[in-house]
Structures are given as C-alpha cells and as structure tokens.
C-alpha positions, -999 to 999 in steps of 0.1 A, spaced: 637 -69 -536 674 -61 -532 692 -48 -506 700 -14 -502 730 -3 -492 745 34 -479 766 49 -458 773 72 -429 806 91 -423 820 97 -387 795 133 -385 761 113 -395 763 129 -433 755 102 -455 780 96 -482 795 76 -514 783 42 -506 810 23 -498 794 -10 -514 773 -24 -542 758 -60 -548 755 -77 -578 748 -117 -584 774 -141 -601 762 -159 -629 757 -190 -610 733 -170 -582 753 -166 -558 754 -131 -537 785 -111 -539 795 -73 -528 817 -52 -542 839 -20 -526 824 7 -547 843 34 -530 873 29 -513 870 50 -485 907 49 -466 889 61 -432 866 29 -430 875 26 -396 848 62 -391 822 52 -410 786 35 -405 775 7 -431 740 9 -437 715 -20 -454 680 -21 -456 663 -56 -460 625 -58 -470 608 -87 -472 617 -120 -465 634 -129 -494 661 -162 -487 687 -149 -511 683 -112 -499 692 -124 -463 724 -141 -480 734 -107 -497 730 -92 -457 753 -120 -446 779 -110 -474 773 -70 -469 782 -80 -432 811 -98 -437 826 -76 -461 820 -46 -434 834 -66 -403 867 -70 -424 873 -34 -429 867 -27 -398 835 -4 -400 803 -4 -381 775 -23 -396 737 -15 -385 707 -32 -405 676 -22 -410 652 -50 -409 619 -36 -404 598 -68 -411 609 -94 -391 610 -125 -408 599 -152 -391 580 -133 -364 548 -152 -369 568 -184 -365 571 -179 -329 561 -219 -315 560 -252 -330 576 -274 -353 596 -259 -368 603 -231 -345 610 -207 -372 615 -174 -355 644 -192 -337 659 -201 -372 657 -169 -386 671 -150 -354 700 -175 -356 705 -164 -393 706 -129 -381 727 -135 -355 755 -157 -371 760 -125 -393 776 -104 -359 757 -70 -375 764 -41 -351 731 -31 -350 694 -42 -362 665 -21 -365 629 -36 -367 595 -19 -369 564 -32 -346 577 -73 -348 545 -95 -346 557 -111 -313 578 -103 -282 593 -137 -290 615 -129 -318 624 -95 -301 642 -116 -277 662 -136 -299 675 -114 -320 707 -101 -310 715 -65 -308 682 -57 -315 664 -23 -312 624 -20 -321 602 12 -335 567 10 -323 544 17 -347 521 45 -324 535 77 -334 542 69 -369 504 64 -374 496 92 -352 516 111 -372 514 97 -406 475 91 -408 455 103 -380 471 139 -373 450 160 -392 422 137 -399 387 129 -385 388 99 -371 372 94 -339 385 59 -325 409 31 -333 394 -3 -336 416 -33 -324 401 -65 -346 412 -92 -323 428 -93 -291 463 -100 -303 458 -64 -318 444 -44 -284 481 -35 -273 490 -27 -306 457 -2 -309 457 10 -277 496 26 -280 482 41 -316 445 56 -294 469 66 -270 492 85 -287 465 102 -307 440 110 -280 417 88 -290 385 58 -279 395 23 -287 375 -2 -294 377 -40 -295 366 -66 -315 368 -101 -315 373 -129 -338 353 -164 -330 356 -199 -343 342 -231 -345 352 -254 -319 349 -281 -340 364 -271 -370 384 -244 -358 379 -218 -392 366 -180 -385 329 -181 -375 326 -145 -374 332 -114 -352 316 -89 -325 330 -55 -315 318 -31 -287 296 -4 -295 308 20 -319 305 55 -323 270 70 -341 297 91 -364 327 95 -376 356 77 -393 371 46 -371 410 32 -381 413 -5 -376 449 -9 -363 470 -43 -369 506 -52 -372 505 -76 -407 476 -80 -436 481 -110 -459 447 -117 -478 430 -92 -455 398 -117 -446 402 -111 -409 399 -69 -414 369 -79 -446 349 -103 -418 351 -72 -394 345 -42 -416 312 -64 -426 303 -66 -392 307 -33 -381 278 -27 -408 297 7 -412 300 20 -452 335 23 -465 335 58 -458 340 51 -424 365 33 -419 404 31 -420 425 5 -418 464 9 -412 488 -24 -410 524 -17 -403 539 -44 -428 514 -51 -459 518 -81 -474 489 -81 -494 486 -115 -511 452 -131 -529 420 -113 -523 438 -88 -505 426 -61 -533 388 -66 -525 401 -46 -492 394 -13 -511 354 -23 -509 356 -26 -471 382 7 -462 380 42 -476 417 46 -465 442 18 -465 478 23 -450 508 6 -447 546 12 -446 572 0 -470 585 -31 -449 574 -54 -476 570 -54 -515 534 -57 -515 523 -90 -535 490 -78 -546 481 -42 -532 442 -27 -532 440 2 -551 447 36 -535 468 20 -511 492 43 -495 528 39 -480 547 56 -454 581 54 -461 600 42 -429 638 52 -434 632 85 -411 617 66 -382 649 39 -385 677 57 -393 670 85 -363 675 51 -340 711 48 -346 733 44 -320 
C-alpha cells in the first residue's frame, strides 16, 4: 500500500500536490517535487500511511525530509499504529516503531483508536481519534441495535465510549484460558437482551477466533449480531466471520489481507483531516 500524498494551501483548500513517490530500480524510496509551489513556506504537506508496510514507512521518512527542506508543515496520518500491540517485552516494539516515527521530526501525526495507551505516549506530536462517534455515526445511527457487546475486558473501555455515545446497554464478555496450557478455553458474557441486534465492539480483528468463540457463545443467529473493529486486518480464517456476524465493519486503516464477504469500510480521511492543527 503506497503512501498518499496531498496538500493543503495557507486557507485549508486542498491543492496540486506538491509531491509524488516513485521507487528507483534498486528499491529504494524516492520523492519527487511534482509542483513547484514558490509559497511552500504557506502550505500543509499531507501523507496518509496504512498498514504497516517497512518500506512505506521509509517513503514517510523521505516525504518528511523532502517537506522539512522546503520549509512547509508536514502532518501524517497514521491511523493504525504500527507496533501498538508491541507494547512490553523483548523486543519492545512499540518503542522501535515510535522512535522511527519520531527520528522523522513530522509536524503532526494523526492515529485512530491505538491498541494501547503505551504507544500514545511515545509517539511524539501525537494527536488520537477515538473510535466512539465514528461508529455511532457510521453504523449504529439509524439502526436497531440494542447494545454493544465488549468481548474481553481489554475491549470494555473501548465499548463502553461507543454505548455511550449511542445511548446504549453494554455488555461484557470474557475470554478464559487454561492455566496450564494458556490457549482460549472459551468465553461467558452477561445476560443478553431477549431481542434485537447486539454490535461486538473491538479495536483490531486478525483471524477473528476471539469474536467466532464469542458469537458461538452468545448462541445468538447471525442476524443478531454486529461486529465493528476499527483497523481490520483480516488474515486466515478471518472470512468464516461472515457465518458468525450479519454486519461486519471496519475502517480503511489497513489493506485487509483476507476480508469476509460483505464487509464494509468507513473511509477515515473526514475524521483525520478535521484534526488538523
């Protein structure tokens, strides 16, 4: 997935991009002026960076290398974290990444719902978009769902900003495991309503086992159930999610790897570029 570049002029209009990318033969990432806008002191350097991709976050360091020298104001939107799940350990990746992000001095990075607080606080610079009222307004506004359903409790903030926002029940669920073998032993989840549709709110789905092992305890049909994750991976099995959710919902983020069918995106450009400063 590229990088996508654009630009702002002194009012907020968007203009001629001042910049394209392109690849030398040998791989390496280069950008070109594409217009040579004399005012480049007034405008706003925009690039968007899904994924994770190594060599895309090389093209961001050469985007904001080539902006820092003529003098405009860079702001990146990076609405899926990389390395946010990396948050302890050996390697501590989120540290890596942040320090990558940071060695490029952008003016300004933009991030939608990070998977930890962690990497929030080491990026430099750094301004968040919660997820709430672009699911309030993207999914359940207009709809007839009657709760959100958190599946574990690294999910019951998340879920609880979305019920919030939309005037609605949340409910928690669980994951347990093993003790001695430490894999997924299945789940439990507070009563649930006799009726209605329910939207299982979470941050990231990669094969989507965790949300397949709770829909199939829930015992609820397809129909009634939702599920919205804010950056959709979607790797292996992840298609078999379709038999477990009548409505699946994610944002652009990520290139999905392997997406269910009738999966829908909300595009997030609106909710990032409005957070400009």
């Amino acid at each position: 997935m590229a990088v996508e570049l654009s630009t702002r002029d002194a009012s907020g209009t968007m203009a001629t991009p001042t910049f394209s990318t392109m690849r030398f033969p040998a791989g390496e990432a280069h950008v070109k002026v594409a217009n040579d806008d004399a005012d480049a002191g007034g405008l706003t350097e925009i690039a968007t960076l899904r994924g994770a991709s190594g060599d895309d976050l090389l093209m961001l360091g050469m985007w904001a290398d080539a902006v820092r020298q003529r003098g405009s104001r860079s702001v990146a939107l990076v609405p899926y974290l990389p390395g946010a799940r990396q948050d302890r350990g050996l390697p501590f990746g989120a540290r890596v990444y942040a320090d990558v992000l940071n060695g490029f001095g952008i003016g300004q990075v933009i991030a939608f719902d990070p998977h930890s607080p962690v990497i929030v606080e080491l990026v430099e610079r750094l301004t968040v978009v919660t997820s709430e009222q672009v699911v309030r307004d993207a999914v359940v506004a207009g709809s007839d769902y009657v709760g959100v359903i958190a599946p574990d409790k690294g999910a019951v903030a998340r879920a609880t900003a979305v019920a919030d926002a939309s005037d609605l029940p949340v409910f928690r669920a669980e994951k347990h495991r093993n003790p001695d073998t430490g894999k997924l032993d299945g789940f439990t989840c507070e009563p649930l309503p006799d009726a209605g549709r329910l939207l299982v709110v979470d941050d990231i789905c990669d094969g989507g086992g965790t949300f397949m092992g709770l829909a199939s305890a829930t015992g609820l049909p397809r129909e009634r159930l939702g599920l919205w994750v804010s950056h959709g991976v979607f790797s292996g099995r992840a298609p078999a999610l379709a038999d477990h959710f009548g409505e699946i919902v994610t944002t652009d983020s990520y290139p999905a790897q392997n997406p269910p069918t009738g999966l829908r995106t909300i595009e997030l450009a609106p909710s990032l570029l409005k957070e400009i400063r």
